[in-house]
Biopython code that builds the backbone (N, CA, C, O; Angstrom):
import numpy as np
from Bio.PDB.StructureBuilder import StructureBuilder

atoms = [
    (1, "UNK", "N", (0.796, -11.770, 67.770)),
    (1, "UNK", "CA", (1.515, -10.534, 67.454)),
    (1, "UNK", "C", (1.868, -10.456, 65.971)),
    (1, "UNK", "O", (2.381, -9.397, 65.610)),
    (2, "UNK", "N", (1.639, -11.591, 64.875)),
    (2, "UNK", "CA", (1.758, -11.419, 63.657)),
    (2, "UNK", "C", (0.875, -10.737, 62.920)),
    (2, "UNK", "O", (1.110, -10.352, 61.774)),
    (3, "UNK", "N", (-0.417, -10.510, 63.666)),
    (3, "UNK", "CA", (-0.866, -9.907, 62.749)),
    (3, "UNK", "C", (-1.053, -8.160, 63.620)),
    (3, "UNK", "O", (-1.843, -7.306, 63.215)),
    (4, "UNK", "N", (-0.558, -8.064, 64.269)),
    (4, "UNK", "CA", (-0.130, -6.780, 64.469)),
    (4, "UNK", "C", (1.176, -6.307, 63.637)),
    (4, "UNK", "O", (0.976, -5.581, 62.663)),
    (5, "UNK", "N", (2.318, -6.626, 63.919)),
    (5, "UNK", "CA", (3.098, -6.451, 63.127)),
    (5, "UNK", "C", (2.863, -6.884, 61.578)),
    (5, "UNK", "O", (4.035, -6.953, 61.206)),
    (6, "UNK", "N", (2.273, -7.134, 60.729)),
    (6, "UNK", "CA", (1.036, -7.247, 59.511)),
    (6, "UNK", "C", (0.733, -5.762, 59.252)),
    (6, "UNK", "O", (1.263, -4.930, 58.517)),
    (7, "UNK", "N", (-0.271, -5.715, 60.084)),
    (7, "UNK", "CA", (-0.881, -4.212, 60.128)),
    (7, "UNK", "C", (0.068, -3.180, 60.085)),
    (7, "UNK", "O", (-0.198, -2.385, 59.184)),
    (8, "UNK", "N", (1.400, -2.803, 60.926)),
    (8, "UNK", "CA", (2.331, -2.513, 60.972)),
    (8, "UNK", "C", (3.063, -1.791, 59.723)),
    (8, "UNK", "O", (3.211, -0.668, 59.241)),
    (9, "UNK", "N", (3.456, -3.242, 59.486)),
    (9, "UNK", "CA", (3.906, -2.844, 58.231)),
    (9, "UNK", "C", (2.711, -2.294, 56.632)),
    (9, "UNK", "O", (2.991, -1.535, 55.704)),
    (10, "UNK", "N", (1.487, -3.026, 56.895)),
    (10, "UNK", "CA", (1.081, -2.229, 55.875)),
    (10, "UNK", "C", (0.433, -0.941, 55.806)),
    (10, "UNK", "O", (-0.063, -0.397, 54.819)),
    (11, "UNK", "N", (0.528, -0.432, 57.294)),
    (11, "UNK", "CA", (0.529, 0.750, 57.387)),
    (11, "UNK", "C", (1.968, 1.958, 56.679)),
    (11, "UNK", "O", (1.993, 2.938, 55.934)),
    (12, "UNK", "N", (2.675, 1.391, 57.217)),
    (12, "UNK", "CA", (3.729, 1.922, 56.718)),
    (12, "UNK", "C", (4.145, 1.991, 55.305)),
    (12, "UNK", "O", (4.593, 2.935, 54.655)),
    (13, "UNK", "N", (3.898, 0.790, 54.989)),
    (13, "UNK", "CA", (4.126, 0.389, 53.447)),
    (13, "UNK", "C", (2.647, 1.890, 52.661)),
    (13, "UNK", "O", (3.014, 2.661, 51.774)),
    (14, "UNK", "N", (1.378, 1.946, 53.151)),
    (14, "UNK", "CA", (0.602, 2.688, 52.624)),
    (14, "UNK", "C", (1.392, 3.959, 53.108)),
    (14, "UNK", "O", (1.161, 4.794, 52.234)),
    (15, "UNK", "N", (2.052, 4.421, 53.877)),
    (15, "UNK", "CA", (2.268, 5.743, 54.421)),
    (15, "UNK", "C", (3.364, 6.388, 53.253)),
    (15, "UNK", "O", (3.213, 7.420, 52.599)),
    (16, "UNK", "N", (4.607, 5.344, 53.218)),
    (16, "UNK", "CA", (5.645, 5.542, 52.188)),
    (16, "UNK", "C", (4.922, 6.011, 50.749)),
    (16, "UNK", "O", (5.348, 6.984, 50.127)),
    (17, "UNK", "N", (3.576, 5.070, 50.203)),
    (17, "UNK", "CA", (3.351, 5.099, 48.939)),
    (17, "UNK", "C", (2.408, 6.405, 49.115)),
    (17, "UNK", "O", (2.757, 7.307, 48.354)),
    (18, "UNK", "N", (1.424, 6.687, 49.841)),
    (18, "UNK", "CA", (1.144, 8.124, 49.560)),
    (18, "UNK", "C", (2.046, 9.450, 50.048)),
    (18, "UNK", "O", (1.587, 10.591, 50.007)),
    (19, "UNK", "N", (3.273, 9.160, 50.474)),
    (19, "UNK", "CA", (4.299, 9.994, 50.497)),
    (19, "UNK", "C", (5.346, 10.219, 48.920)),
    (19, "UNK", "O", (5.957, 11.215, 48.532)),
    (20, "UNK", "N", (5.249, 9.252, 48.485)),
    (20, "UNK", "CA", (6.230, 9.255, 47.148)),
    (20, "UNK", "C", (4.820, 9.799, 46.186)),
    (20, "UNK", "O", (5.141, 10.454, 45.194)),
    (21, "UNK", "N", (3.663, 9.634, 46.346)),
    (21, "UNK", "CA", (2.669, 10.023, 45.612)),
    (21, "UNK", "C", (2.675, 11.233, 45.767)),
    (21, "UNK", "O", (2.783, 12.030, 44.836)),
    (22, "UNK", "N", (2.532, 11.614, 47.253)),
    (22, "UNK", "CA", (2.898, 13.288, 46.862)),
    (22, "UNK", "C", (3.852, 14.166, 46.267)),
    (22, "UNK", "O", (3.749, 15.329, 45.875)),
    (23, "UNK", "N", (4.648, 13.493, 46.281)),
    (23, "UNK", "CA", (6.754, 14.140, 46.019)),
    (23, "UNK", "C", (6.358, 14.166, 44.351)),
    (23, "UNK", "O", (6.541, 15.042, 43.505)),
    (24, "UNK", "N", (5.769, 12.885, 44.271)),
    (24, "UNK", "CA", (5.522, 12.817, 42.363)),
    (24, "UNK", "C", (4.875, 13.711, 41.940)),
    (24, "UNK", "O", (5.057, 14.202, 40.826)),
    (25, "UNK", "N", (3.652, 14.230, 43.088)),
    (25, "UNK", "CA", (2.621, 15.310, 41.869)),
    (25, "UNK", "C", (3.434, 16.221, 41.985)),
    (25, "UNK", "O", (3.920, 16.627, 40.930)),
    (26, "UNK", "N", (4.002, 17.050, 43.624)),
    (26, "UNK", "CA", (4.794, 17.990, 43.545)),
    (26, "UNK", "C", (5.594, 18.402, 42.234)),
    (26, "UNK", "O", (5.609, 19.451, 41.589)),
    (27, "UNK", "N", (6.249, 17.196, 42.081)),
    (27, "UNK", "CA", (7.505, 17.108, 41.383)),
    (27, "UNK", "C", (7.286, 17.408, 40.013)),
    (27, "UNK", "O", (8.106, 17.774, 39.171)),
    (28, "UNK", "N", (5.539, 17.115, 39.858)),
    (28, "UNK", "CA", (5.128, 17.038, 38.038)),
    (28, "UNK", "C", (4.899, 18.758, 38.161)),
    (28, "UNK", "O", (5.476, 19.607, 37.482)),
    (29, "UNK", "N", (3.818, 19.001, 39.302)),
    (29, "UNK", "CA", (3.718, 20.604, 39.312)),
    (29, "UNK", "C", (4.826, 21.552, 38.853)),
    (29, "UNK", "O", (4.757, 22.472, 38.039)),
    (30, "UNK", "N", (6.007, 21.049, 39.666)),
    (30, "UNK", "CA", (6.890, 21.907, 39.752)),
    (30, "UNK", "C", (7.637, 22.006, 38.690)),
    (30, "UNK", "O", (8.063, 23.142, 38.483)),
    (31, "UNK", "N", (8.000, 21.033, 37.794)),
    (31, "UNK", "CA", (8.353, 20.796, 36.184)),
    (31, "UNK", "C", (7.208, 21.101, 35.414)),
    (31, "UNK", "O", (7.609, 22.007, 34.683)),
    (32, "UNK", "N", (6.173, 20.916, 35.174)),
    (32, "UNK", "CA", (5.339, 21.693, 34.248)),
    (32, "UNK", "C", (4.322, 22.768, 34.863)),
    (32, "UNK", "O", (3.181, 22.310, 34.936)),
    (33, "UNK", "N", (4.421, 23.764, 35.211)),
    (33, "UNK", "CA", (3.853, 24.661, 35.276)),
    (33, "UNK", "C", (2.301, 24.810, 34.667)),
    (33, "UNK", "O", (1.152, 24.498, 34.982)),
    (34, "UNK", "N", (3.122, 25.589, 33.431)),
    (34, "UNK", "CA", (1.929, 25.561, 32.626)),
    (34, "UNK", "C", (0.805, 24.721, 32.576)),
    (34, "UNK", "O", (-0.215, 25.231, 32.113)),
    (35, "UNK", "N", (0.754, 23.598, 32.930)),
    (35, "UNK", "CA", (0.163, 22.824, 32.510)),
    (35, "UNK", "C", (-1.274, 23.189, 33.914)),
    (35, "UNK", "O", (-2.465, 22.886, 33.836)),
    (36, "UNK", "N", (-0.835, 23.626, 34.609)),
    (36, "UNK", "CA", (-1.412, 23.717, 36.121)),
    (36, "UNK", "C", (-2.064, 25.181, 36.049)),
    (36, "UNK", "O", (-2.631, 25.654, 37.034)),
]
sb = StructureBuilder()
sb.init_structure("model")
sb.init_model(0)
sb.init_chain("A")
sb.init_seg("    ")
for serial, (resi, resn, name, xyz) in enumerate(atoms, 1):
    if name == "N":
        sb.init_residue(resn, " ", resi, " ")
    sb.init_atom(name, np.array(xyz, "f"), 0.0, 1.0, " ", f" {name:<3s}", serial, name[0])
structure = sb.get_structure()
């Protein structure tokens, strides 16, 4: 079961980081405009 819970977490761990990846581009969009 360790390496389920393994998987587990680096699922999650990948889920968080392309979640804050999105919030970031959002976040650049939404502060520079123009640039977009």
């Amino acid at each position: 079961w360790i390496s389920l819970v393994t998987a587990l977490l680096g699922l999650s761990w990948a889920l968080v980081l392309g979640l804050s990846a999105v919030l970031g581009l959002l976040l650049l969009r939404w502060q520079f405009p123009a640039h977009y």
